[in-house]
Wavefront OBJ file of the C-alpha trace (Angstrom):
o trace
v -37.675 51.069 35.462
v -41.034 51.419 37.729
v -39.074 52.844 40.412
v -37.775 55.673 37.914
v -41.653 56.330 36.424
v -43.079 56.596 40.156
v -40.107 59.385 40.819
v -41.080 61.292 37.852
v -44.901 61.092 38.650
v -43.829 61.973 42.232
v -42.049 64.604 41.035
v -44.042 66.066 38.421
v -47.326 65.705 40.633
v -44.778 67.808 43.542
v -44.339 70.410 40.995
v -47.795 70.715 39.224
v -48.759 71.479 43.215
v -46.008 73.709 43.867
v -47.754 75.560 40.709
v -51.039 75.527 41.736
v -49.869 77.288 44.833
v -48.022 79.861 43.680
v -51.046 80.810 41.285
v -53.277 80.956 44.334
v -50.598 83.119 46.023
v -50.995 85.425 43.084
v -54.445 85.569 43.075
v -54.716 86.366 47.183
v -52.228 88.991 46.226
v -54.130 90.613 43.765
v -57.282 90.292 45.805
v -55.566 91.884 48.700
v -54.407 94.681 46.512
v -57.305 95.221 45.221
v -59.142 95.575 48.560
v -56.385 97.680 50.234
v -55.664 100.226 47.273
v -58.524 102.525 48.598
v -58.938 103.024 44.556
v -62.433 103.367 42.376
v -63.436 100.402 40.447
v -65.857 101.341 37.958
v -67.763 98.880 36.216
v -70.801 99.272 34.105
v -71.387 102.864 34.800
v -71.145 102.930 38.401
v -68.314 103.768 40.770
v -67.544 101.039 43.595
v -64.925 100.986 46.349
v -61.955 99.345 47.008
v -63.858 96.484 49.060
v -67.306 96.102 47.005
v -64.494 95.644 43.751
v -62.831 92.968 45.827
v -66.041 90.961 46.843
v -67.049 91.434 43.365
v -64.244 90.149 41.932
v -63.543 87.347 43.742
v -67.594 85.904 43.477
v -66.557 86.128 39.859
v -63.379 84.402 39.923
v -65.168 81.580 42.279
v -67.776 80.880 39.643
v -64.697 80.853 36.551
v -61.637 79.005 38.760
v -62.104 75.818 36.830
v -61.171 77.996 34.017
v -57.855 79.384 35.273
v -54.574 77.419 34.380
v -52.263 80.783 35.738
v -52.622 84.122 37.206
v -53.321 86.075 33.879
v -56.281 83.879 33.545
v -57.801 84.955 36.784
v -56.791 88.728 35.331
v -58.744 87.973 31.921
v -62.024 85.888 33.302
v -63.039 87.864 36.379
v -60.825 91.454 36.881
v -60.978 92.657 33.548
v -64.306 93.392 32.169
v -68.306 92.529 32.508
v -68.913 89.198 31.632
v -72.988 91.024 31.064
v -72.028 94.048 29.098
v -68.268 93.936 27.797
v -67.434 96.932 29.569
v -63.632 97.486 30.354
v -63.830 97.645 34.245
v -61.787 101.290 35.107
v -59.352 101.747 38.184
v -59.092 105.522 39.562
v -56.189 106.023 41.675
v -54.969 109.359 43.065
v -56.826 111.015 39.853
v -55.609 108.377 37.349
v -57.536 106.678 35.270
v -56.720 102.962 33.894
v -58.508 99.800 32.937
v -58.125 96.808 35.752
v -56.033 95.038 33.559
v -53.339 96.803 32.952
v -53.395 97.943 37.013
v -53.348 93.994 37.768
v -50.630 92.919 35.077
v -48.727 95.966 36.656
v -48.614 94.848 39.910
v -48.818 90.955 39.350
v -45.562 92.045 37.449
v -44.308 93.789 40.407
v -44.976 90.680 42.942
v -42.975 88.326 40.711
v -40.033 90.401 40.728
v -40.379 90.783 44.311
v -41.439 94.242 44.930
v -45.071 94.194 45.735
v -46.472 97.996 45.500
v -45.781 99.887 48.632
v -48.100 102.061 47.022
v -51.307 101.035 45.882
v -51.240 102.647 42.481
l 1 2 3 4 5 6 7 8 9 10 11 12 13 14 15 16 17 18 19 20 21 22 23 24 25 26 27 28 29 30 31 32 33 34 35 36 37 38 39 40 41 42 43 44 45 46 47 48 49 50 51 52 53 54 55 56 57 58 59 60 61 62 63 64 65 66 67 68 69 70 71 72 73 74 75 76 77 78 79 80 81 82 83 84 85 86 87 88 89 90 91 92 93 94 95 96 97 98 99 100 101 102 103 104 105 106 107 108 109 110 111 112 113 114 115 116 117 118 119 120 121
């Protein structure tokens, strides 16, 4: 019986890690895309690039990780809108215009299913 209780905390501990990892693989992901899209990030008014969105971002996200149990958390505590204001941050890519959130969910979407965008958009 205490052999069978150690394998299920040894397994459930193996898993819960194997979790945690493939969050943080998400979250490099979306950091990456972020940085690499060569997109606007506007937030509060004023227009930022690809790489001042990135650094932004992930000071954000390393003040709120205690918060974040999965990927969309990340998303909805530091890529998504001023924590100051409440303003929707805005992505402009070749003339589009959306909010962060729905460019991240798109493309954290796209990395599950295996195709990560080949272009940034």
């Amino acid at each position: 019986m205490k052999i069978a209780r150690y394998m299920t905390t040894a397994f459930l501990l193996a898993s819960s890690s194997l979790v945690l990892a493939d969050i943080q693989d998400e979250i490099q992901h979306l950091l990456q895309f972020i940085e690499s899209s060569g997109c606007e990030f506007e937030r509060n008014g004023t227009v930022y690039d690809s790489k001042e969105a990135r650094s932004h971002i992930e000071r954000k996200y390393d003040y709120i990780e205690s918060r974040v149990d999965e990927t969309e958390d990340f998303i909805k505590y530091a890529a998504t809108k001023s924590s100051m204001s409440g303003n929707k941050y805005q992505v402009t890519c070749n003339g589009e215009q959306q909010t962060s959130a729905d460019w991240l969910h798109n493309e954290l979407s796209k990395y599950r299913a295996g195709n990560p965008s080949a272009e940034l958009n």
